[in-house]
Structures are given as C-alpha cells and as structure tokens.
C-alpha positions in Angstrom: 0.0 0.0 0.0 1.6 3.7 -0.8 2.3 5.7 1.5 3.0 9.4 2.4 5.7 10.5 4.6 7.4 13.3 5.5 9.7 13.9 8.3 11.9 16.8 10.0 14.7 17.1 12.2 15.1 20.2 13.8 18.1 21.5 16.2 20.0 18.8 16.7 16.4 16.4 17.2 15.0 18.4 19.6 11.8 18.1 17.4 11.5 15.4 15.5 7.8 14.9 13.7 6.4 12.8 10.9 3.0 11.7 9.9 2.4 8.2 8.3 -0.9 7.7 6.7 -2.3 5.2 4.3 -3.3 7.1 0.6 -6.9 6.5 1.0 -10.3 7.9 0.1 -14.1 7.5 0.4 -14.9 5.6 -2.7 -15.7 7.5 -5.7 -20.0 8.1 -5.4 -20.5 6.8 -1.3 -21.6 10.4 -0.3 -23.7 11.0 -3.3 -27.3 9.9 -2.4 -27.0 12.8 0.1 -27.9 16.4 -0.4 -24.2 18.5 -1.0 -24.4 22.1 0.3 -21.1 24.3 0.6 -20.1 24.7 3.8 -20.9 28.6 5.8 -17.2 29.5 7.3 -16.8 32.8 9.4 -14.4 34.8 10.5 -14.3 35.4 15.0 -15.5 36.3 16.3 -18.4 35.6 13.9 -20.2 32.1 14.0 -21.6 30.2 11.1 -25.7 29.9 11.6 -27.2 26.9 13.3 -27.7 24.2 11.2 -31.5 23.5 10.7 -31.5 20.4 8.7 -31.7 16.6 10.5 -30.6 14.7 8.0 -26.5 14.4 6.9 -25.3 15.6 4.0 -22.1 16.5 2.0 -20.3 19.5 2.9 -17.8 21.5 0.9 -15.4 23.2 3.0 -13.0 25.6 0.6 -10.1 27.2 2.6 -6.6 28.7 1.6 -3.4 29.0 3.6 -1.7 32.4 3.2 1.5 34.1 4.3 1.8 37.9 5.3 2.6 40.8 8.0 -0.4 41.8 10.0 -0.5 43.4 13.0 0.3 41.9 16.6 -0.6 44.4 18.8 -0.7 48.7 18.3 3.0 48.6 18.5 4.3 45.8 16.9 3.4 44.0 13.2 4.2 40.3 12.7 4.7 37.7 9.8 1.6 35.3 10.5 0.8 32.1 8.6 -3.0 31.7 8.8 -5.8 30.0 7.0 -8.9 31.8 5.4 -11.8 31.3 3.1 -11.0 30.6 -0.7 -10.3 33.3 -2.6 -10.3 35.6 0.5 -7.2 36.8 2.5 -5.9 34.7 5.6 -7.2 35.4 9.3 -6.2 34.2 12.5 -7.7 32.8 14.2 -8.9 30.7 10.3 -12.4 30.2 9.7 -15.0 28.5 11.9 -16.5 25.3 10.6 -19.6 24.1 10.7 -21.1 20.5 10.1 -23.4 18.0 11.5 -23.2 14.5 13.0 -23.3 11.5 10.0 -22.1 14.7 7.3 -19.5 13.7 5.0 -16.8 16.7 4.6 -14.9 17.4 1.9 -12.1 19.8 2.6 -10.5 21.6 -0.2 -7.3 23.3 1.0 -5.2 25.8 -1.4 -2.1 27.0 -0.9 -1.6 30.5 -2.2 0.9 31.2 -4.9 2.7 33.6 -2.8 3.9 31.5 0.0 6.8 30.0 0.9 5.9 27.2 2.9 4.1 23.8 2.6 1.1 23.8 4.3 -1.4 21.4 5.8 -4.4 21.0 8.3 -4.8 18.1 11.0 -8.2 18.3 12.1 -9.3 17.0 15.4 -12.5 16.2 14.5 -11.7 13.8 11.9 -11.2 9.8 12.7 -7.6 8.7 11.0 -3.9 8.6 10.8 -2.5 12.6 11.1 -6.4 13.8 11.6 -6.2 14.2 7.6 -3.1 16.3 7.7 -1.1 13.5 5.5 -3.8 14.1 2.7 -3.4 18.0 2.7 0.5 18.7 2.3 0.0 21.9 -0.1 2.8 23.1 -2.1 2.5 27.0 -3.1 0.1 27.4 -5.4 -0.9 23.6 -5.3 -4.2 22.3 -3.6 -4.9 18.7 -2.1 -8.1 17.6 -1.0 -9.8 15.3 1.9 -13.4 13.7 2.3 -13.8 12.8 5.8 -17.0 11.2 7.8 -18.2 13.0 11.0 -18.5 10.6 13.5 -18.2 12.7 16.8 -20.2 15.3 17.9 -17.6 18.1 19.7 -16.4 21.3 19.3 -12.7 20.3 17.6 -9.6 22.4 17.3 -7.9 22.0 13.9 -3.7 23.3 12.9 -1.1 23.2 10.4 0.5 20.1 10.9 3.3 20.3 8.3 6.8 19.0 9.6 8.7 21.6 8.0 10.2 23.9 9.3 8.2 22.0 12.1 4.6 21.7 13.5 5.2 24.1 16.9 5.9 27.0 14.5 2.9 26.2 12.2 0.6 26.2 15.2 2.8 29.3 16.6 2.8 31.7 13.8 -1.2 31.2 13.5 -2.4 28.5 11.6 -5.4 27.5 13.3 -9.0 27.3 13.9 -12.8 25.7 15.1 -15.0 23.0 13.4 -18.1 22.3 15.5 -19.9 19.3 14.9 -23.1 19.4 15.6 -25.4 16.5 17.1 -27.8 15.2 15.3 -31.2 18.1 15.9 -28.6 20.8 16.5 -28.0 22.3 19.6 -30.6 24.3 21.7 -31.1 28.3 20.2 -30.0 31.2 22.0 -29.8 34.7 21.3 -26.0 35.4 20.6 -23.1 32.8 19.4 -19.5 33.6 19.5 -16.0 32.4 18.7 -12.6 33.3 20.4 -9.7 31.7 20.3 -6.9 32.1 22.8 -3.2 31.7 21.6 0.1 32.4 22.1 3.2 34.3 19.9 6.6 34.0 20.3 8.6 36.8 19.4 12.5 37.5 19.4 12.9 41.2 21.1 12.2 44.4 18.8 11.4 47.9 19.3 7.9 49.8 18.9 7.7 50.0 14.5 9.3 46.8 14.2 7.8 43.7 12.5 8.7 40.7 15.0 9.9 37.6 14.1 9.3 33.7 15.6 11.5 32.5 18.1 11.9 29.1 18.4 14.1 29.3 21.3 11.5 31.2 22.9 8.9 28.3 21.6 10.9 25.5 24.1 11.1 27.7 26.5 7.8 28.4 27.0 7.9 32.2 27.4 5.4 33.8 25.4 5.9 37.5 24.3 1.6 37.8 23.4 -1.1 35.9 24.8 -3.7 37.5 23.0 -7.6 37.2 21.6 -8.5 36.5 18.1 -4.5 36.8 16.6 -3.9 40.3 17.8 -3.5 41.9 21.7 -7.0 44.0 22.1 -8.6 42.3 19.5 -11.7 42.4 21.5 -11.4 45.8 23.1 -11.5 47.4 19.8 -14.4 45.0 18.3 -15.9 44.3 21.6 -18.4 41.4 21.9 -21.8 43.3 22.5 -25.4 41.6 23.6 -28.5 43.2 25.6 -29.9 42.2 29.2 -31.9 39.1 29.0 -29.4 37.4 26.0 -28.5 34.1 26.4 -25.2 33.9 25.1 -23.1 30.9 23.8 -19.6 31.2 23.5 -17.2 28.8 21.3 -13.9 29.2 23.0 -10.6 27.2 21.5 -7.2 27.5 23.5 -4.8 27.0 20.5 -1.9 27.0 22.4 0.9 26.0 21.8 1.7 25.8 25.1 0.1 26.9 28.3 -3.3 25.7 29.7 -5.9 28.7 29.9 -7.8 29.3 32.8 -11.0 30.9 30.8 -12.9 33.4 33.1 -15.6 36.4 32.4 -14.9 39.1 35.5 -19.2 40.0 36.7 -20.7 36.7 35.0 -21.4 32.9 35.8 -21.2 30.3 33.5 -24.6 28.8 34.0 -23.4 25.7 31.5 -20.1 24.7 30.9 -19.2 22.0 28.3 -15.5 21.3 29.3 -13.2 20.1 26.5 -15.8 20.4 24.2 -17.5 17.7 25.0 -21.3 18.6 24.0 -23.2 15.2 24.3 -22.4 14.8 27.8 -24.1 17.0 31.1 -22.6 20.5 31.3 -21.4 21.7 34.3 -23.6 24.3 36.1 -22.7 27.7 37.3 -19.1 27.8 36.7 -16.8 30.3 37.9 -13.8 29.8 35.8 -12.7 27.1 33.3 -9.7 24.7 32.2 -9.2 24.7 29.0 -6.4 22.8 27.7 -3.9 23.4 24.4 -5.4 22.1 21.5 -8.5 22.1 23.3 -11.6 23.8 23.6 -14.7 24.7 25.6 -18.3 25.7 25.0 -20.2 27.6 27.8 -23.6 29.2 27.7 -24.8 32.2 29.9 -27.4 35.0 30.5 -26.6 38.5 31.0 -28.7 40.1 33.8 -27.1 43.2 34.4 -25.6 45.8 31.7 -22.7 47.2 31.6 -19.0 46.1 30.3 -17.3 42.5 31.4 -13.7 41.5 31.2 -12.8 38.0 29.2 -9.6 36.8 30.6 -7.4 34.4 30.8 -7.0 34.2 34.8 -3.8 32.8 35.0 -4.0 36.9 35.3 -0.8 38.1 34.7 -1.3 37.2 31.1 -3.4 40.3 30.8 -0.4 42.1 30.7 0.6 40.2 27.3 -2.4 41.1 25.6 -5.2 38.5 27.0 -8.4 40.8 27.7 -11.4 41.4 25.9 -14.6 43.0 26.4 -18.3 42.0 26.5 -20.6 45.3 26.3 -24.0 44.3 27.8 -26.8 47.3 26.8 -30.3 48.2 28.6 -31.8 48.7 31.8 -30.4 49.0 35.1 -31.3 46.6 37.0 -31.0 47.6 40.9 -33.0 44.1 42.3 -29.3 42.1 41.3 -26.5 44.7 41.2 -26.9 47.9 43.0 -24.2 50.2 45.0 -24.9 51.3 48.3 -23.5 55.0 49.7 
C-alpha cells in the first residue's frame, strides 16, 4: 500500500515529527445519495448559523493558507501564517467550521501562490492517521483535498501540521481554527453565538515600529511575548463582543496554544453551563466560575446576562493580561437595581 511521509529534524532532534498515513479515500460516489451544500465558514468572532437540517449531507469546506505581515498588537506587526476562506485573505484565528453529526466533509485546501511554505491541516474532529493532515501537504500554489465522515459530535480544534520547518511553529505563527460538529437536531437556540480563540506568539525582542519575528528558542522555553484574543493583543477591546440584558449567550472558545493551559474566566458573570473540553453530548457543568481549558482544546459555555454594563474575558492565570489577554463583552439596557446595585 503507498504511503505518504514526511519527516523533519530540527536543532540537533529536539523536534523530530512525521506523519504516516495510508493514501486513501471514500470511494468515488458513497456520499452522493446525500444532499451536497457548501459549507458557511466565518471569520471570529463571527459564527456560522445553526444548522436546521436533521438529516446528513455532503459539505464542501473551501479554505486557503496564506503568508503575510499583520498586525500583533498597536505597537508591533508580525509575519503570520494563517488560513482563510478561498479566494479571501488569511485570518487568525482561520475560519470556523460548521457540520453535523453523520455529514460527509470534503475539505479543499489551497495554498496560495505567494507563500513560501508547505502547508497542511490536522483536524481533530476527523477519525484517522494525522487527523487528515497527510492528505493535505500543499505546495505554493498547489491544492490537495480530503473527504472525511463525522463521526463525533464536539467542538474540535484544527492546525497546520506540516513538519517543515516543524509543526510548533505552524501552530505558533497562526495556523489555526474551530469545526463544530453538531449532534444530530442541533444544539438548543440562544440569542447570541461567539467564537474566540486564545493563543500564544513567540517573538525575538524588537522595538515599537518593528515587524517581529518567531522564536523558536523562545517556543521551548515556554515564554510567550503575546497571549492574546483573536490573533492580535486588544482584539476584542477594539471590536468588543456586545449583547443586551436578558441574551443568552453561547460562546465557542478554542485555547490553540501551543503551550500553556488557559484558565477561561468572564470578571461579573457565571457560566450557568459549561461544556468542558468540548465535549457537547455529555451534562454541562452548572454555574461555573472559571474554566480549564487545555492546548489544542476547547470549551463551549452558555450564559445569560442580567445586568448591563462592560465585562472582562480573561485568561485568569491573570498576569497574562499584561501580554495582551483581555477582551470586552458590552452588555446594553436597563439597570437593574434588584441584582446589582451600589450602596453609599
């Protein structure tokens, strides 16, 4: 049976990575009694709407990996690898996914012309060798594809997985994103759906102006320059997340990593239902001050908002504030004295 492999060695086998996986595919025609529909992907911290049907179908996801500077933070640009819609320019986080329970996916990844890099995506959600990363090494200005079945329901993480110059600085320089799979009769409706994804940068030292570049020194160490929101530090205070008193709010939340463990935690609110690790077949946890969410994992929590006014999203391992990991949920309408009041 062929096989595709590639491997990389990288300072002296500090990191060492490869990805064996058998050259297979669905068959030719299994997927097309079903209904095919092009897949909705959004940009955070937007979400793709609910899905309404119940029975599966054949979803056509279309992304492209890009190259290019963006900005980091006010002071500071940075040379991001990121994934985005087809034809469109890359984000990071990349697009949110989509799908239901029993749907057949078919991922089309490009690589844009311009880039320098092979590129790839392992997807969590997806049941075999290299979560489908094997099938998708992308040469510039090539394009692979990947049919996959959904067999778990979850909210799944997916990154680059591409061995050179290694996967760390794939996931690193901002190749990532969310595929929610949905059960089967979707999940219940709120008012207001969002996605943020927590991750961290690892910069060599510059000066205010400068565009930074990876360290992978840095990477081993541990010793993140920006922990940030959404692929840039204030992310979410300039484009803050905004609802009214009385929305029940569901939030997506993905800890790409690559490193440290968040500790997920909205300063004034409750969690009233926390799905830890993504896990949304099984009993959420109720009223929930603050949340573990691993690296390469994710979490789904739902909430009302009682009381108006402007909450703080942090990471409360708190110092990481400092690094660029706060955001802002704006919560408009009436006062209401019964639950929150101040007393001279």
């Amino acid at each position: 049976m062929p096989i595709s492999f590639s491997r990389n060695v990288r300072n002296a086998g500090l990191i060492s990575a490869f990805i064996i996986a058998p050259c297979l595919a669905l068959a030719p025609g299994a997927a097309s009694a079903m209904e095919t529909i092009k897949a909705q992907v959004t940009t955070a911290p937007n979400v793709p709407p609910p899905i309404t049907r119940t029975e599966p179908a054949n979803v056509l996801v279309e992304l492209e990996a890009h190259e290019w500077v963006g900005n980091l933070s006010d002071d500071n640009k940075y040379k991001f690898w990121g994934f985005g819609p087809a034809g469109g320019t890359g984000t990071v986080p990349g697009p949110m996914i989509r799908v239901m329970v029993g749907d057949t996916v078919e991922i089309n990844l490009k690589n844009d012309k311009n880039s320098k890099e092979s590129h790839n995506i392992d997807f969590h959600a997806v049941t075999g060798p290299g979560g489908g990363a094997a099938m998708l090494n992308t040469e510039p200005g090539q394009e692979s594809k990947l049919r996959f079945k959904a067999l778990n329901a979850g909210l799944y993480f997916y990154h680059c997985a591409t061995a050179s110059p290694s996967i760390p600085e794939h996931i690193a320089n901002g190749m990532y994103g969310a595929i929610l799979v949905e059960p089967v009769g979707g999940l219940k409706k709120v008012d207001k759906e969002f996605y943020v994804v927590q991750s961290e940068f690892y910069t060599k030292d510059g000066k205010k102006g400068d565009t930074l570049e990876f360290s992978f020194e840095n990477g081993l160490a541990e010793h993140p320059s920006h922990v940030v929101f959404n692929g840039m530090a204030g992310a979410l205070i300039k484009n803050p997340l905004k609802a009214k008193v009385g929305d029940t709010i569901r939030m997506f939340y993905i800890n790409a990593g690559p490193n440290h463990v968040a500790s997920w935690h909205i300063i004034g609110e409750i969690f009233d239902r926390v799905y830890p690790e993504g896990a949304l077949i099984s009993p959420p946890l109720q009223n929930i001050q603050t949340t573990v969410v691993p690296a390469g994992g994710s979490s789904m929590a739902e909430f009302k908002v009682e009381v108006p006014g402007t909450y703080l999203n942090v990471d409360h391992s708190i110092f990481r504030i400092a690094k660029g990991a706060v955001g802002l949920l704006k919560v408009e309408g009436a006062e209401q004295p019964e639950i929150y009041k101040g007393l001279k």
